[in-house]
PyMOL CGO cylinders between C-alpha atoms (Angstrom):
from pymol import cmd
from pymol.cgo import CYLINDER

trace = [
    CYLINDER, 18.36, 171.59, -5.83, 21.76, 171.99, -7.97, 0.3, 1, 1, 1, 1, 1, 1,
    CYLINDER, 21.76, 171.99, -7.97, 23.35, 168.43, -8.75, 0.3, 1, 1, 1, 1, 1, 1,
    CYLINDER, 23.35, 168.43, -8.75, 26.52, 167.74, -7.76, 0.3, 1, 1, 1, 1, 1, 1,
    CYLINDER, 26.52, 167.74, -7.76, 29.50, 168.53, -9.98, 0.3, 1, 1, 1, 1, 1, 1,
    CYLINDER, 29.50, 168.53, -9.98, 31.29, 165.67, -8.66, 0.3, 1, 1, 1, 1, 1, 1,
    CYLINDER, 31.29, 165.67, -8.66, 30.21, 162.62, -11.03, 0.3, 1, 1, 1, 1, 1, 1,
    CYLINDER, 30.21, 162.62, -11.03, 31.18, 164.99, -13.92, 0.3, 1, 1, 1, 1, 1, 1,
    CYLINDER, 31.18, 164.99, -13.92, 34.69, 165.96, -12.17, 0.3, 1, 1, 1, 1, 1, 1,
    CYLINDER, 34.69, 165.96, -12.17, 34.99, 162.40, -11.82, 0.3, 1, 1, 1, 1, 1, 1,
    CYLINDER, 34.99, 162.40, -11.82, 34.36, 161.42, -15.69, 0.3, 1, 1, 1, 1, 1, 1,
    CYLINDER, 34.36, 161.42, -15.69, 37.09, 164.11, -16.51, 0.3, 1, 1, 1, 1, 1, 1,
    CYLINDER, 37.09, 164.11, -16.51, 39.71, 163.29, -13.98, 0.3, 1, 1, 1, 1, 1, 1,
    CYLINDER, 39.71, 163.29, -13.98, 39.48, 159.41, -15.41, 0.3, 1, 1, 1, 1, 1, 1,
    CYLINDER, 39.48, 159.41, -15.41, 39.45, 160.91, -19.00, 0.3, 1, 1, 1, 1, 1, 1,
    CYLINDER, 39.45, 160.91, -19.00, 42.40, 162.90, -18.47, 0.3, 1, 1, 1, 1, 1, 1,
    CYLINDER, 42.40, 162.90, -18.47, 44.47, 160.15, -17.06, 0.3, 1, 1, 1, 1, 1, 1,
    CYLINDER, 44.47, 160.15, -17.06, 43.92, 157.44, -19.54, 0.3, 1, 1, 1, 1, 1, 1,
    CYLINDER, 43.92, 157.44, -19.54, 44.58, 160.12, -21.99, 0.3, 1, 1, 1, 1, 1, 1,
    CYLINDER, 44.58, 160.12, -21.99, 47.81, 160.67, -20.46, 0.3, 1, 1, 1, 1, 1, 1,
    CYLINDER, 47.81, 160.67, -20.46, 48.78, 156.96, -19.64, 0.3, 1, 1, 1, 1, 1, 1,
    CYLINDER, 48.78, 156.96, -19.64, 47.86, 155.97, -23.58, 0.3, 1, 1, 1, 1, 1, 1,
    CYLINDER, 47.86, 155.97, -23.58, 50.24, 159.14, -24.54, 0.3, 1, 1, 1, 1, 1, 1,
    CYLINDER, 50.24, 159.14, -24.54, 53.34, 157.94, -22.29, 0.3, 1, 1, 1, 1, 1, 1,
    CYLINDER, 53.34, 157.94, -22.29, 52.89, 154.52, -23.13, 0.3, 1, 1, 1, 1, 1, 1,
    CYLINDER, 52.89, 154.52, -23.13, 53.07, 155.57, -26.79, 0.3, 1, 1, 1, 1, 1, 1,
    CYLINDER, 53.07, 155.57, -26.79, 55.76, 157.80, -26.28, 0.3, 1, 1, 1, 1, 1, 1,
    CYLINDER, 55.76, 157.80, -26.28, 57.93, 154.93, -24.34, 0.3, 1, 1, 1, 1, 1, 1,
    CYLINDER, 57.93, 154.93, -24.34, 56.95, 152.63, -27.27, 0.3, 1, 1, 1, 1, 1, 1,
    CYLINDER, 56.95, 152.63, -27.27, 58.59, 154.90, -30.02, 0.3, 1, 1, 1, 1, 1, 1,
    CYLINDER, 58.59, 154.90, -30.02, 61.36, 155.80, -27.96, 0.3, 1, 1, 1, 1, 1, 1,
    CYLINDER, 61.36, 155.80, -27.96, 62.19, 151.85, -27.57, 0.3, 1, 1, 1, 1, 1, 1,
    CYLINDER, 62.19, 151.85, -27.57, 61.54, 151.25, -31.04, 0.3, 1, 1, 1, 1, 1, 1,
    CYLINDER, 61.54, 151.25, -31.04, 63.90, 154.04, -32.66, 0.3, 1, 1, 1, 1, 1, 1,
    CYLINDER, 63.90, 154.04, -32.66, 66.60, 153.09, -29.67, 0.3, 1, 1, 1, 1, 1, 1,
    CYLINDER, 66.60, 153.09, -29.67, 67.01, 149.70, -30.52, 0.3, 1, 1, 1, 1, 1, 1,
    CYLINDER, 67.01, 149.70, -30.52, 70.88, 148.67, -31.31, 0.3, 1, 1, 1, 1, 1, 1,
    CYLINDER, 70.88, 148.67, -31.31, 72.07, 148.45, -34.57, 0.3, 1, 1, 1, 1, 1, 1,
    CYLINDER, 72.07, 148.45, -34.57, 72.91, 145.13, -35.84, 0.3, 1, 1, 1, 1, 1, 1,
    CYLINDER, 72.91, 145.13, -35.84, 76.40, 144.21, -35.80, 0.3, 1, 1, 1, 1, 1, 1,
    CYLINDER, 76.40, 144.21, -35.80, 77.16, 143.47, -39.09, 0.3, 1, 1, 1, 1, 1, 1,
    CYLINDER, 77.16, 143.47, -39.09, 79.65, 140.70, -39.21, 0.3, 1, 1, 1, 1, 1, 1,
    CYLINDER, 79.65, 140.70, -39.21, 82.01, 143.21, -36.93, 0.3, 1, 1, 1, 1, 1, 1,
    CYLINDER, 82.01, 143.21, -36.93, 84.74, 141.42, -34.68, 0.3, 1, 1, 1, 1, 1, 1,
    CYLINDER, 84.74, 141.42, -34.68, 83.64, 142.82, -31.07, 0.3, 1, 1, 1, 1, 1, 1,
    CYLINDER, 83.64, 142.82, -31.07, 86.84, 142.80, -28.49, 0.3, 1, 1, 1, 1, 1, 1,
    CYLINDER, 86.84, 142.80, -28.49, 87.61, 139.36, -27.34, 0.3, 1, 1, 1, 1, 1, 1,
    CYLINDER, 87.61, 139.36, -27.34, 85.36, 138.29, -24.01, 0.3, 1, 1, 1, 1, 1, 1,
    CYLINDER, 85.36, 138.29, -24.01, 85.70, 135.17, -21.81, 0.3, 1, 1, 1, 1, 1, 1,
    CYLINDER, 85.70, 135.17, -21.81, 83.07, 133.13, -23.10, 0.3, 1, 1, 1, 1, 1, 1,
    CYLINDER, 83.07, 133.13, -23.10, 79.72, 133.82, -25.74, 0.3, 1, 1, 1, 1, 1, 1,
    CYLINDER, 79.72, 133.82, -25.74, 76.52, 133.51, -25.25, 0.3, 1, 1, 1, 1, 1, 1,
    CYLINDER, 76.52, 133.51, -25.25, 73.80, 132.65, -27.99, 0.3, 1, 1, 1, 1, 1, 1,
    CYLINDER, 73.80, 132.65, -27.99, 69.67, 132.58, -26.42, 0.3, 1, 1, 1, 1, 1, 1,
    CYLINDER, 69.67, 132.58, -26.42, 67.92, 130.67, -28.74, 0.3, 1, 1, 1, 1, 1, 1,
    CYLINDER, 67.92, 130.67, -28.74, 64.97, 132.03, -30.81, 0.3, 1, 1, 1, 1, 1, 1,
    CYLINDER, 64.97, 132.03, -30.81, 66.40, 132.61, -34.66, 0.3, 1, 1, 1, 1, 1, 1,
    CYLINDER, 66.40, 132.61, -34.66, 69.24, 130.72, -36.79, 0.3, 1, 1, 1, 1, 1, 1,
    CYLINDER, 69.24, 130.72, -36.79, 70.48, 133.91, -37.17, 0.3, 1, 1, 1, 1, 1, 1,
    CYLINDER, 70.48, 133.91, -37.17, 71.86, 134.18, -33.41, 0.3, 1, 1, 1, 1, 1, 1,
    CYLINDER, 71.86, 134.18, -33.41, 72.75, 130.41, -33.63, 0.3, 1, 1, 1, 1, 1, 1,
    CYLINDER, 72.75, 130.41, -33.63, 75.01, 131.24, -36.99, 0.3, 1, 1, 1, 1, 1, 1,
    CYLINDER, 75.01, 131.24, -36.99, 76.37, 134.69, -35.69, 0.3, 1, 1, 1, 1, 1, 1,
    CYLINDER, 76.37, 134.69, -35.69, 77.42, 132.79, -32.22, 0.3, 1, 1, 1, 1, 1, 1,
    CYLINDER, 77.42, 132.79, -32.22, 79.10, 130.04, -33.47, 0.3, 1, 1, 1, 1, 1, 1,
    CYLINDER, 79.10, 130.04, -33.47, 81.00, 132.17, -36.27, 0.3, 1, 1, 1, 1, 1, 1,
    CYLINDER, 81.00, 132.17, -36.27, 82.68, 134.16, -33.44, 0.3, 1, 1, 1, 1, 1, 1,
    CYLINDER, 82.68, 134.16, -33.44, 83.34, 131.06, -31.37, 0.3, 1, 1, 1, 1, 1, 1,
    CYLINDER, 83.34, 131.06, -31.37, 85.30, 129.76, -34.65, 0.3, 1, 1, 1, 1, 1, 1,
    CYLINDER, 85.30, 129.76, -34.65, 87.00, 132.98, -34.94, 0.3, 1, 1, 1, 1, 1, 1,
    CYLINDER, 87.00, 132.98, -34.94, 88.37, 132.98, -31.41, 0.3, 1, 1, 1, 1, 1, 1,
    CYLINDER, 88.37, 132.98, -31.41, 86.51, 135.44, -29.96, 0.3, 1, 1, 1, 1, 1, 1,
    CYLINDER, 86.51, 135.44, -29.96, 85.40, 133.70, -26.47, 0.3, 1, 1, 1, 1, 1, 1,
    CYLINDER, 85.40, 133.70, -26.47, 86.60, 129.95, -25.21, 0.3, 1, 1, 1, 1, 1, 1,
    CYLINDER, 86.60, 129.95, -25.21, 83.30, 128.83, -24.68, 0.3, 1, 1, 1, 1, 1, 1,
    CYLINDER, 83.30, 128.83, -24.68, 79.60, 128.92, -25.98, 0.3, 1, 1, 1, 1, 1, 1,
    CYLINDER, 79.60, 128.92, -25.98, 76.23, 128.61, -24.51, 0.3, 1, 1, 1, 1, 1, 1,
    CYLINDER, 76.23, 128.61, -24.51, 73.45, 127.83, -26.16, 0.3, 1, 1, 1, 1, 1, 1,
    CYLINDER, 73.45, 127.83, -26.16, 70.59, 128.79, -23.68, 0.3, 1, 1, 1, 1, 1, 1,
    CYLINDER, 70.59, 128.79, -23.68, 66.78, 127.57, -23.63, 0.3, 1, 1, 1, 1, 1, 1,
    CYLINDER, 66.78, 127.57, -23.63, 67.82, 124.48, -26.57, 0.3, 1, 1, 1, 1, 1, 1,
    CYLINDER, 67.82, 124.48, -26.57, 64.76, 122.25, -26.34, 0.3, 1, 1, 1, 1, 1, 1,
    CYLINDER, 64.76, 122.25, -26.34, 65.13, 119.06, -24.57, 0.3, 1, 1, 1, 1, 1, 1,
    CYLINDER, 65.13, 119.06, -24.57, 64.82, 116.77, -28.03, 0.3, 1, 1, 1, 1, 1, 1,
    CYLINDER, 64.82, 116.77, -28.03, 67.67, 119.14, -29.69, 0.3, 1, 1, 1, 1, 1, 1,
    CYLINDER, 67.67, 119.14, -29.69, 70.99, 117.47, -29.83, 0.3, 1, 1, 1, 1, 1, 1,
    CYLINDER, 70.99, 117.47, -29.83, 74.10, 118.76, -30.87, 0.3, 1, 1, 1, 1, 1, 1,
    CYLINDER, 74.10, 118.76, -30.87, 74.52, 116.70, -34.23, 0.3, 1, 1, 1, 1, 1, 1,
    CYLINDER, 74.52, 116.70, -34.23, 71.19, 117.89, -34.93, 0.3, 1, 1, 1, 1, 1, 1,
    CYLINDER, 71.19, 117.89, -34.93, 72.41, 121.98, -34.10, 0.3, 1, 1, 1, 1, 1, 1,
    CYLINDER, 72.41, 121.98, -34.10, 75.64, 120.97, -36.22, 0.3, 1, 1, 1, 1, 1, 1,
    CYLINDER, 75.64, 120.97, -36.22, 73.68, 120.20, -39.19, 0.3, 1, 1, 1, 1, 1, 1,
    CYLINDER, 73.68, 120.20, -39.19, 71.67, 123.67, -38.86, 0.3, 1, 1, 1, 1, 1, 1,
    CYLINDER, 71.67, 123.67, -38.86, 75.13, 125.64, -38.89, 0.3, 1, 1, 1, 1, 1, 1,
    CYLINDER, 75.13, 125.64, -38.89, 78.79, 126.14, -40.43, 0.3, 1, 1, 1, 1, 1, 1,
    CYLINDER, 78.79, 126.14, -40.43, 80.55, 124.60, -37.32, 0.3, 1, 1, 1, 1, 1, 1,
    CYLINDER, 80.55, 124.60, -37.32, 84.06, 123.41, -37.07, 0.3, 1, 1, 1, 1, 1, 1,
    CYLINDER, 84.06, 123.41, -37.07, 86.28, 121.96, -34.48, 0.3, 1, 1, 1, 1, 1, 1,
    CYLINDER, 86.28, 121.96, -34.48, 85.52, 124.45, -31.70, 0.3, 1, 1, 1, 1, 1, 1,
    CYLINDER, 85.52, 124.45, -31.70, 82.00, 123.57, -31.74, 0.3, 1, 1, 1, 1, 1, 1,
    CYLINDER, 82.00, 123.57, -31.74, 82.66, 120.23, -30.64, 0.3, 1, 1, 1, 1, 1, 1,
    CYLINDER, 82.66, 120.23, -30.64, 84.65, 120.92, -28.00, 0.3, 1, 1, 1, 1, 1, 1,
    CYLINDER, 84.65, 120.92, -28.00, 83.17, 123.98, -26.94, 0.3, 1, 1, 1, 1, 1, 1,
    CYLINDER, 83.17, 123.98, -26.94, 80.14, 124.30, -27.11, 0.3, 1, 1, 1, 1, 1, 1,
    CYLINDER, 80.14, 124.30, -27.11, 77.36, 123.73, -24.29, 0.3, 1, 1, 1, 1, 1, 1,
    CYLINDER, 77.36, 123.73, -24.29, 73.59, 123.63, -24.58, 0.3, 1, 1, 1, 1, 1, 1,
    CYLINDER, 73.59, 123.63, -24.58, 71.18, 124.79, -21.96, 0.3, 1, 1, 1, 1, 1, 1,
    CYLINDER, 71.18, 124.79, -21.96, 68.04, 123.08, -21.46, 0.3, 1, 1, 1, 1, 1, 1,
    CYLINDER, 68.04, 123.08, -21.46, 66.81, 124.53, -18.56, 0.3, 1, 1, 1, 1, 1, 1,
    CYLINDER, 66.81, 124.53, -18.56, 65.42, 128.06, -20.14, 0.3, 1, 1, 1, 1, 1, 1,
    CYLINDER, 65.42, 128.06, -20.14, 61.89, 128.75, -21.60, 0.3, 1, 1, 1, 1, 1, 1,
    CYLINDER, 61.89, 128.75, -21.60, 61.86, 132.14, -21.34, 0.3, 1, 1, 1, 1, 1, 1,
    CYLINDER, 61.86, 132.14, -21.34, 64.27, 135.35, -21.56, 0.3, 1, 1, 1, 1, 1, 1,
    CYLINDER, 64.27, 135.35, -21.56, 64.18, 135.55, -17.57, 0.3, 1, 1, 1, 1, 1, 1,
    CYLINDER, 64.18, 135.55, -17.57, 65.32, 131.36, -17.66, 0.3, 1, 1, 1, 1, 1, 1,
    CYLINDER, 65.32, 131.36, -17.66, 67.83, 132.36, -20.02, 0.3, 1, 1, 1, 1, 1, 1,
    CYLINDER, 67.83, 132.36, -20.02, 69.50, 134.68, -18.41, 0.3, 1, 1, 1, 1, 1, 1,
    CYLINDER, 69.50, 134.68, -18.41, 69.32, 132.66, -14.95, 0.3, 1, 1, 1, 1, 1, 1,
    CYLINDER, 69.32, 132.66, -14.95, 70.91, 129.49, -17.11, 0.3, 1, 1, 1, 1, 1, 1,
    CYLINDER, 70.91, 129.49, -17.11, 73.69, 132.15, -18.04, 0.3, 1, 1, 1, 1, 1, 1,
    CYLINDER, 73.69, 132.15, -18.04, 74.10, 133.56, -14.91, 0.3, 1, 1, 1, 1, 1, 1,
    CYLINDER, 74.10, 133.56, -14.91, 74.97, 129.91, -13.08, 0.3, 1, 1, 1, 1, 1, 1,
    CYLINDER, 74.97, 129.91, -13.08, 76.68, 129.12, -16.18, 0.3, 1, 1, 1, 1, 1, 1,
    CYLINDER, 76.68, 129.12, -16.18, 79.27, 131.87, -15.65, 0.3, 1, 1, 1, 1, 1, 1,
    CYLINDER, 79.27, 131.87, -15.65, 79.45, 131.50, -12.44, 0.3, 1, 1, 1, 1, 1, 1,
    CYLINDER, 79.45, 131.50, -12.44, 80.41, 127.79, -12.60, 0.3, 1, 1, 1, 1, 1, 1,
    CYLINDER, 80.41, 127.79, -12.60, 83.20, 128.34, -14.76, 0.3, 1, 1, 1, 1, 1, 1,
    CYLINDER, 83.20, 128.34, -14.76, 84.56, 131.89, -13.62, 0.3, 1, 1, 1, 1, 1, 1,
    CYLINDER, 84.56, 131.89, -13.62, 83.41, 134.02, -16.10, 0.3, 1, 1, 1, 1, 1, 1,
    CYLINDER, 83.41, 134.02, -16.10, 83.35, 137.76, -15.88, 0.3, 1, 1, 1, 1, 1, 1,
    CYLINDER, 83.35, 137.76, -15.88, 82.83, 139.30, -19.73, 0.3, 1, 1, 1, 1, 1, 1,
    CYLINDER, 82.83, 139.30, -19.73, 80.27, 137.69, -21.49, 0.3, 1, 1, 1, 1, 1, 1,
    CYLINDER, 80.27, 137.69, -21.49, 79.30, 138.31, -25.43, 0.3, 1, 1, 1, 1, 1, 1,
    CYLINDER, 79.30, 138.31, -25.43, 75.49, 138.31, -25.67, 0.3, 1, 1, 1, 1, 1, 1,
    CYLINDER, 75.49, 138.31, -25.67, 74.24, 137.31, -28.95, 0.3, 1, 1, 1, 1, 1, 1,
    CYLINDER, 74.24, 137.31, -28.95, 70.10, 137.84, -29.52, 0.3, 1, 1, 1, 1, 1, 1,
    CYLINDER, 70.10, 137.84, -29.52, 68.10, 139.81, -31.87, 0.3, 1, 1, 1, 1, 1, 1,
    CYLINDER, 68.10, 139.81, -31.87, 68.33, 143.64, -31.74, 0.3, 1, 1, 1, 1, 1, 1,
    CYLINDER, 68.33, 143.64, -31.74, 64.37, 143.75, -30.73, 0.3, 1, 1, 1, 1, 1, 1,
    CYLINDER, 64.37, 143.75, -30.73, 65.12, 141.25, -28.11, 0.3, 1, 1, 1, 1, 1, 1,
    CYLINDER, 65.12, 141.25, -28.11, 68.57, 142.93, -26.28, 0.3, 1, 1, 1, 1, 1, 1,
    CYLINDER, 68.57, 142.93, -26.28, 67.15, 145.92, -24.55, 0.3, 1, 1, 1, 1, 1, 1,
    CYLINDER, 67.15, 145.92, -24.55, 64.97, 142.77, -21.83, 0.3, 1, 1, 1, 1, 1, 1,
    CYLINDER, 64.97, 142.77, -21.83, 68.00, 140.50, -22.07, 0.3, 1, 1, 1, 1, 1, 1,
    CYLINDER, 68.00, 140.50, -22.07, 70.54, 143.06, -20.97, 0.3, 1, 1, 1, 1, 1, 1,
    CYLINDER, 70.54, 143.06, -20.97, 68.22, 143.65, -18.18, 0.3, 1, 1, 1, 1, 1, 1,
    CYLINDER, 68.22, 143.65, -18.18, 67.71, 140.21, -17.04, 0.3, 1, 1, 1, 1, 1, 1,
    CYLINDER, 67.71, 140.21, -17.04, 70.87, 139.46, -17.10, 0.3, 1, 1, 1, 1, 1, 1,
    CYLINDER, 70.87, 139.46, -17.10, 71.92, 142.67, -15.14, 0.3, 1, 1, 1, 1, 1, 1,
    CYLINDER, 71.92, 142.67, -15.14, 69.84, 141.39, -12.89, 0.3, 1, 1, 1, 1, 1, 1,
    CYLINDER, 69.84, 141.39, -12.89, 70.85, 137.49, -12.31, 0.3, 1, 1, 1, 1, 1, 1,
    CYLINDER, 70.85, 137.49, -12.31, 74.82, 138.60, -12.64, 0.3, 1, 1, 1, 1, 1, 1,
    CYLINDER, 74.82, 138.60, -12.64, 75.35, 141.84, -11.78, 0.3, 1, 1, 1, 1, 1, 1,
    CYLINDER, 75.35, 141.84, -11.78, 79.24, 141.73, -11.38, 0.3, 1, 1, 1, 1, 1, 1,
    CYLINDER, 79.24, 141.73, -11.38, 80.16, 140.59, -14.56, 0.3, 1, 1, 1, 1, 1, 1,
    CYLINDER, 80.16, 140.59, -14.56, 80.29, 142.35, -17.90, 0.3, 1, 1, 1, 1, 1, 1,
    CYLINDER, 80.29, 142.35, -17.90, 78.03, 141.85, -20.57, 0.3, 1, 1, 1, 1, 1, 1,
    CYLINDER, 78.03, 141.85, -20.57, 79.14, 143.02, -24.92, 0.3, 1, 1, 1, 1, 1, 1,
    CYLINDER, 79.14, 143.02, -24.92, 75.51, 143.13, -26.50, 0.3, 1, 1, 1, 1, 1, 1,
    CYLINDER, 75.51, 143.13, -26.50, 75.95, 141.84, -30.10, 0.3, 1, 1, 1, 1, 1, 1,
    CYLINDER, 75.95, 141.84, -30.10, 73.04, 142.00, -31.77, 0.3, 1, 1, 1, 1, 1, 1,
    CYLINDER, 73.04, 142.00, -31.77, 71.87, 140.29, -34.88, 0.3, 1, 1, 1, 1, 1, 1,
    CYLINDER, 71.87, 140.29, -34.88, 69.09, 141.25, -37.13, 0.3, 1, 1, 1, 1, 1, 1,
    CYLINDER, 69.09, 141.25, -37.13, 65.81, 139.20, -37.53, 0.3, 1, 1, 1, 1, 1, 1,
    CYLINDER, 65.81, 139.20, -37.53, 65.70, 138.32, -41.04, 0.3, 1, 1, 1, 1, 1, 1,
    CYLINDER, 65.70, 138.32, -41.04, 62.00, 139.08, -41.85, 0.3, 1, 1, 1, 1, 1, 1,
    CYLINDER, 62.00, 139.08, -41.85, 62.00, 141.96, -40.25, 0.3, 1, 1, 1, 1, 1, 1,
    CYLINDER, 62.00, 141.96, -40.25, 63.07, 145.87, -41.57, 0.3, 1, 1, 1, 1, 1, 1,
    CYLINDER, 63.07, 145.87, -41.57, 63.25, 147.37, -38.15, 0.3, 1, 1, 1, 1, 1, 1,
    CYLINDER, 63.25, 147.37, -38.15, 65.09, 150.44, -39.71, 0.3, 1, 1, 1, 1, 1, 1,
    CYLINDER, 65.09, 150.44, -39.71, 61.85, 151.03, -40.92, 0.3, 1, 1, 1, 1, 1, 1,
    CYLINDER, 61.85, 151.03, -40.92, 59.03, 149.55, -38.51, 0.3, 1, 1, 1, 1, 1, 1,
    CYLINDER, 59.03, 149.55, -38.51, 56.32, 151.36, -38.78, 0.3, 1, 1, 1, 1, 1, 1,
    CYLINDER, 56.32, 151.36, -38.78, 56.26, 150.48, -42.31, 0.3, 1, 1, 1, 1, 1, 1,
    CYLINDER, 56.26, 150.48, -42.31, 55.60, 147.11, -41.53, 0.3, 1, 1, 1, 1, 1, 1,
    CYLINDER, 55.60, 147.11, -41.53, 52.49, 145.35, -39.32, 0.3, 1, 1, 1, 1, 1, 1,
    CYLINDER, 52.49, 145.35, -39.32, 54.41, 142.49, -38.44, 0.3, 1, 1, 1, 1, 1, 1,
    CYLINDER, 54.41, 142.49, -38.44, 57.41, 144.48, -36.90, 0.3, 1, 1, 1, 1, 1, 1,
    CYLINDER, 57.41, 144.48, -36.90, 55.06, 146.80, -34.93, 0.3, 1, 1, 1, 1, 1, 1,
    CYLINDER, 55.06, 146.80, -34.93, 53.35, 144.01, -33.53, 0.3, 1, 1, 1, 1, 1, 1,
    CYLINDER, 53.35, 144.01, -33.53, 56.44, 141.99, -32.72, 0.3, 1, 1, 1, 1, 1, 1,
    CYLINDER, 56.44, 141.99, -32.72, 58.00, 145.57, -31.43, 0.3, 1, 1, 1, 1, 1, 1,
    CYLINDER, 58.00, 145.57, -31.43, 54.95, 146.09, -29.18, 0.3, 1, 1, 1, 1, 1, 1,
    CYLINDER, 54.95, 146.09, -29.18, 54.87, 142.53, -27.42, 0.3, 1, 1, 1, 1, 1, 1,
    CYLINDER, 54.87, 142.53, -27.42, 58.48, 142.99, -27.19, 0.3, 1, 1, 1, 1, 1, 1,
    CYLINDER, 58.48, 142.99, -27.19, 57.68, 146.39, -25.46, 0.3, 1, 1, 1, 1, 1, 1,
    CYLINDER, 57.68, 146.39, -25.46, 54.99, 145.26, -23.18, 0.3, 1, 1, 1, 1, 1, 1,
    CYLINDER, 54.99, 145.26, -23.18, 57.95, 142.85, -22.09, 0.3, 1, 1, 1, 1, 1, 1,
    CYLINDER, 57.95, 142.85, -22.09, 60.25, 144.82, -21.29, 0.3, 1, 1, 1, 1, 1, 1,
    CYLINDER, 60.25, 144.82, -21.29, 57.91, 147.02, -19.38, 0.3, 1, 1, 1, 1, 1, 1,
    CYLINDER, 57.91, 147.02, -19.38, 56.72, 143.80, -17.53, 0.3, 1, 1, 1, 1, 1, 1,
    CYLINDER, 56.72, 143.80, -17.53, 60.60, 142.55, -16.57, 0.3, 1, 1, 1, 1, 1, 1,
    CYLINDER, 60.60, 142.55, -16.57, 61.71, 146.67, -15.67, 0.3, 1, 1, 1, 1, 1, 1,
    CYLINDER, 61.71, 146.67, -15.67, 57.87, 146.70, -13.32, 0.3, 1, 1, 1, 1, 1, 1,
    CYLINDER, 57.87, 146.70, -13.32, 58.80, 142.98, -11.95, 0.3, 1, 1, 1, 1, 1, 1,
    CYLINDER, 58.80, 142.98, -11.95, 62.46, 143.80, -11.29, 0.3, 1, 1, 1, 1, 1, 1,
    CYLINDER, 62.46, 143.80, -11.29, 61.98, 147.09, -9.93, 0.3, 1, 1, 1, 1, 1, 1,
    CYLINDER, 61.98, 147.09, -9.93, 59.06, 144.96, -7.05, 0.3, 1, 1, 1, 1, 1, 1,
    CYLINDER, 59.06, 144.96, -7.05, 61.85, 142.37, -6.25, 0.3, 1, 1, 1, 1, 1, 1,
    CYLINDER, 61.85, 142.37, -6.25, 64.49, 145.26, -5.70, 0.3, 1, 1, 1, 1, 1, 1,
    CYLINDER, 64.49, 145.26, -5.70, 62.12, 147.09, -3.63, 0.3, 1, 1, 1, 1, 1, 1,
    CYLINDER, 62.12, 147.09, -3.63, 61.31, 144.04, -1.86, 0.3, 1, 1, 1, 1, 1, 1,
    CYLINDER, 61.31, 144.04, -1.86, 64.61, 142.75, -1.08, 0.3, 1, 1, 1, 1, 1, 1,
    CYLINDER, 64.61, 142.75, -1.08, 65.88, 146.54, 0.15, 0.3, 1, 1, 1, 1, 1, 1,
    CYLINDER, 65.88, 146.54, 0.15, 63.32, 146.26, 2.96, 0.3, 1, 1, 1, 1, 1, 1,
    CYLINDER, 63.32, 146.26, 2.96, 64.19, 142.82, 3.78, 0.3, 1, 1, 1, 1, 1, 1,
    CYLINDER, 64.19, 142.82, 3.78, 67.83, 144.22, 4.22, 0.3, 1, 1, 1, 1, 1, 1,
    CYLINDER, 67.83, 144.22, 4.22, 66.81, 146.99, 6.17, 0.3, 1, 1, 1, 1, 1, 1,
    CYLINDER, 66.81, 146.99, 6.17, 64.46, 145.07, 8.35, 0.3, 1, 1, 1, 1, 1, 1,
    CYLINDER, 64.46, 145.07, 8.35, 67.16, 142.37, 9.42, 0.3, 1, 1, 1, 1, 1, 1,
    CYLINDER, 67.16, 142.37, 9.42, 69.96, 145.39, 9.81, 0.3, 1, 1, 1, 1, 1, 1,
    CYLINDER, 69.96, 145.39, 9.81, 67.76, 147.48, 12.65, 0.3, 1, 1, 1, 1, 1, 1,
    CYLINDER, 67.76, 147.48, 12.65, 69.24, 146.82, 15.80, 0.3, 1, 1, 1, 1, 1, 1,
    CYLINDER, 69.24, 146.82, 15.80, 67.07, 144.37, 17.98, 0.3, 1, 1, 1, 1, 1, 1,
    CYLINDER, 67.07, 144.37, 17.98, 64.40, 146.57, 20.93, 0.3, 1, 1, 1, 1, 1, 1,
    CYLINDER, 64.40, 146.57, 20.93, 65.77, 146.47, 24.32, 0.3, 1, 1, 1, 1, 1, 1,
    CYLINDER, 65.77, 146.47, 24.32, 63.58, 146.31, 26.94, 0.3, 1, 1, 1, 1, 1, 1,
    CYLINDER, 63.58, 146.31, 26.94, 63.36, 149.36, 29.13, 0.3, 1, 1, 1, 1, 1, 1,
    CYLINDER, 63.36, 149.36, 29.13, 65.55, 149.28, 32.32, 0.3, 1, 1, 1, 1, 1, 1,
    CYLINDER, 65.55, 149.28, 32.32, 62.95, 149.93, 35.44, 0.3, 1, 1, 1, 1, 1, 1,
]
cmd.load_cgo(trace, "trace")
């Protein structure tokens, strides 16, 4: 008696597809990697309500504060400062002048990128805010933007990113350390677009279930 084909069939079909998975996921990876935005480079972006800074690098903490001195919002945020930070303590770490003291806020709250931009979001909406500089790393803007698209989608959001300071992303795959931090980032942002993308899904039903009109019952 001939054997089935079908185990074989099987083993290909399987074969083919994590072929194909591996080669879009590497695909998506280089296309996020060489998309990344360009640092700003000390340029003055167009004045916004209010800045925000989410914490992970003194870089972000020195290029947030230097636009706050220069004018450029009336506020700061700091989001996801630890608990034990105070704001001598953040003074000491960077070149800040009167505006700090009066104008700056930290956020305690967030521990994580989706927390950060939820700490933002209420933030905003506490105090009116509709245009909002974003300061983070350039690796770390393409999951922030999202996030926060997501927690405040009516107001506008100027991504001004800042370089990490051991890192030559211009020329990643050069480096180990910058694919590996580019590839967590990736997996990330993958996981927040997959999440986000669920809850949208989720809460479109939920709208169209409570819109349908209610069953009448059927007249005799």
């Amino acid at each position: 008696m001939q054997q089935s084909p079908r185990p074989r069939n099987s083993f290909r079909f399987w074969t083919n597809a994590l072929v194909l998975t591996a080669a879009v996921y590497v695909t998506g990876f280089i296309a996020f990697a060489v998309t990344l935005p360009s640092a700003a480079d000390g340029a003055t972006p167009a004045k916004a309500d209010a800045i925000v800074t989410l914490t992970g690098g003194g870089a972000r903490l020195d290029t947030a504060v230097a636009l706050l001195e220069d004018g450029v919002g009336e506020r700061l945020l700091i989001s996801g400062v630890h608990p034990s930070t105070t704001k001598d303590a953040l003074r000491s770490l960077v070149r800040a002048g009167a505006r700090f003291d009066c104008c700056a806020d930290l956020g305690f709250e967030a521990e994580d990128t989706r927390g950060n931009a939820r700490e933002t979001a209420r933030w905003a909406r506490e105090r009116g805010y509709a245009r909002l500089i974003v300061v983070t790393a350039a690796y770390h803007m393409p999951r922030s933007l999202l996030e926060l698209a997501a927690e405040m989608p009516d107001v506008t959001v100027i991504p001004y990113p800042v370089d990490a300071p051991t890192l030559d992303l211009a020329r990643w795959w050069r480096d180990p350390n910058a694919i590996r931090l580019l590839h967590a980032e990736y997996a990330k942002y993958l996981a927040s677009l997959a999440r986000l993308s669920v809850e949208r899904t989720a809460a479109l039903d939920e709208g169209a279930r409570l819109g349908e009109p209610e069953e009448h019952a059927s007249l005799p």
